[in-house]
KOLZA-433108 format. One line per 2 residues: number of its first residue (from 1); their letters; for each residue x, y, z of C-alpha. Coordinates in steps of 0.1 Angstrom, whole numbers, plus 5000, padded with zeros to 4 digits. Layout:
NUM = A = X:Y:Z; ...
//
This chain:
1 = XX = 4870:4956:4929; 4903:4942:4924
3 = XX = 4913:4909:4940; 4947:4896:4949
5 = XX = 4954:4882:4918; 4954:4914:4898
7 = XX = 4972:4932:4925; 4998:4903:4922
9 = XX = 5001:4911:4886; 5014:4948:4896
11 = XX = 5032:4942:4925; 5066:4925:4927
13 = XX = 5058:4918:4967; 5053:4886:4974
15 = XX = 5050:4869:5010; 5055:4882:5037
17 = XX = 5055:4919:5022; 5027:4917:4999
19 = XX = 5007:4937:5021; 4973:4945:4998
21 = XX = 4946:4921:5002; 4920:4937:4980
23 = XX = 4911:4970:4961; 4879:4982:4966
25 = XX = 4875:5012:4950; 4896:5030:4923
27 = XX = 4894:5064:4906; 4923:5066:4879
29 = XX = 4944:5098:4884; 4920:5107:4923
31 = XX = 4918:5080:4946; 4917:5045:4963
33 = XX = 4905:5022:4986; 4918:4989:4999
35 = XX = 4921:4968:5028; 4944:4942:5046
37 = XX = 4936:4918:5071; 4959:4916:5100
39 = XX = 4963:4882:5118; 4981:4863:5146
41 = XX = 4994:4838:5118; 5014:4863:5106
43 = XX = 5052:4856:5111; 5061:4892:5126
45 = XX = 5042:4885:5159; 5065:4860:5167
47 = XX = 5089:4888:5179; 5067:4922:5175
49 = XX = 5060:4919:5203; 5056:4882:5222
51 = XX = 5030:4882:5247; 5019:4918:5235
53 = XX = 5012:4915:5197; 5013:4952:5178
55 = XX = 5014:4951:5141; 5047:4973:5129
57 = XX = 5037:5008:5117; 5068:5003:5091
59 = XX = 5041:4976:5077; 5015:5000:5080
61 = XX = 5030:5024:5057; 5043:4997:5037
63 = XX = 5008:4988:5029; 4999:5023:5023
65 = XX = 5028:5025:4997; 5015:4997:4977
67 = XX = 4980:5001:4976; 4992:5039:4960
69 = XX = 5020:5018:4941; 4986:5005:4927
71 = XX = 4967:5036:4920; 4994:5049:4905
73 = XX = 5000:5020:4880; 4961:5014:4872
75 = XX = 4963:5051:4865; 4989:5055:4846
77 = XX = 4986:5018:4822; 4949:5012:4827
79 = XX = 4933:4986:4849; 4936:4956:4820
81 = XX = 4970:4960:4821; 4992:4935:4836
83 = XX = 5030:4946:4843; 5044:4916:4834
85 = XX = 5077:4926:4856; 5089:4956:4833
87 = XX = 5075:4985:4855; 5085:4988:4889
89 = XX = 5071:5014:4917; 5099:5030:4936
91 = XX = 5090:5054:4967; 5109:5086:4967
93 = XX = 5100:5100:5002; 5075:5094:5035
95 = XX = 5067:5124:5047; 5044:5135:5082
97 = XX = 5039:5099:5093; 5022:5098:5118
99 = XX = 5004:5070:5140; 4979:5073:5163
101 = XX = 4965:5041:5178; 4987:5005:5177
103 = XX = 4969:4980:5154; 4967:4946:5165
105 = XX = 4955:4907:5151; 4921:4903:5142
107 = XX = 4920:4941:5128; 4913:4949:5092
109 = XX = 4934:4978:5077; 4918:5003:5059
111 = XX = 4938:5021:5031; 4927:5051:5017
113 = XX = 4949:5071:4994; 4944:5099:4970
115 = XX = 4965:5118:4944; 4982:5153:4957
117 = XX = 5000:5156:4926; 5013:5138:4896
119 = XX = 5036:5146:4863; 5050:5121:4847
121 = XX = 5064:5091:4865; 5059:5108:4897
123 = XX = 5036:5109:4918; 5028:5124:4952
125 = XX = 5001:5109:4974; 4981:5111:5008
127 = XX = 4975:5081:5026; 4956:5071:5057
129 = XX = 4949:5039:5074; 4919:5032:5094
131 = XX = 4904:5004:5122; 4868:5003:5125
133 = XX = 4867:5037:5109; 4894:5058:5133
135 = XX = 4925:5064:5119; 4955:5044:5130
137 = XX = 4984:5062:5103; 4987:5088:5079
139 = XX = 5012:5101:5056; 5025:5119:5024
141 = XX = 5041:5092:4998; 5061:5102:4968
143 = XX = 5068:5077:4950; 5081:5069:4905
145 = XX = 5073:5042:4885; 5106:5031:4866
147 = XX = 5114:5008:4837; 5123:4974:4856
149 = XX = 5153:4974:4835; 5166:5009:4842
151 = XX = 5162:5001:4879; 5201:5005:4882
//
């Protein structure tokens, strides 16, 4: 299990787009599992939509792309390793989104992602996003992990 600390040592997101609450399953190089709790507290209801809150599937995807920004970093530099702001996840492509139920507060976002390919600092995954075990999202991610420097 990895806890929002450690993601916050991989990720650059920070409020209101750190969108991983907690990794609960890794396999370096195959898979992962993580989860996000979705709230009313959180400032995108107050115009998605008033009266008739629906969590963005932009977000959705968002959180898929850094849960994988994860795999892909715990993979690639080992799960001790912090990234101390020189590496930085980049995604290349979102491919076949697709959504299929709107998520809304008080549900709990289930990531699941695993590795279709990978060769060097690219990598192309699957993810899907479940509620209470039906799937709300899927789609393909490509995304390269790049010197922080060479961002540019």
């Amino acid at each position: 299990m990895i806890d929002i600390q450690k993601i916050k040592d991989i990720l650059p997101h920070r409020y209101p787009l750190l969108l991983v609450d907690r990794i609960v399953d890794i396999k370096v190089n195959e898979s992962l599992s993580a989860y996000k709790n979705v709230t009313i507290n959180e400032d995108i209801f107050n115009g998605h939509f008033p009266g008739q809150a629906v969590y963005p599937g932009v977000y959705i995807i968002e959180g898929m792309a850094q849960a994988g920004g994860v795999l892909a970093f715990i993979s690639m530099f080992g799960e001790d390793s912090a990234n101390n702001g020189d590496k930085i996840v980049y995604f290349m492509s979102i491919d076949n989104a697709k959504f299929r139920k709107p998520v809304v507060p008080g549900d709990r976002l289930d990531y699941k992602l695993e590795v279709l390919k990978h060769k060097g600092d690219i990598w192309v995954l699957q993810g899907y996003c479940y509620v209470d075990d039906k799937m709300v999202a899927q789609a393909e991610l490509k995304a390269m992990i790049v010197d922080k420097k060479a961002e540019r």
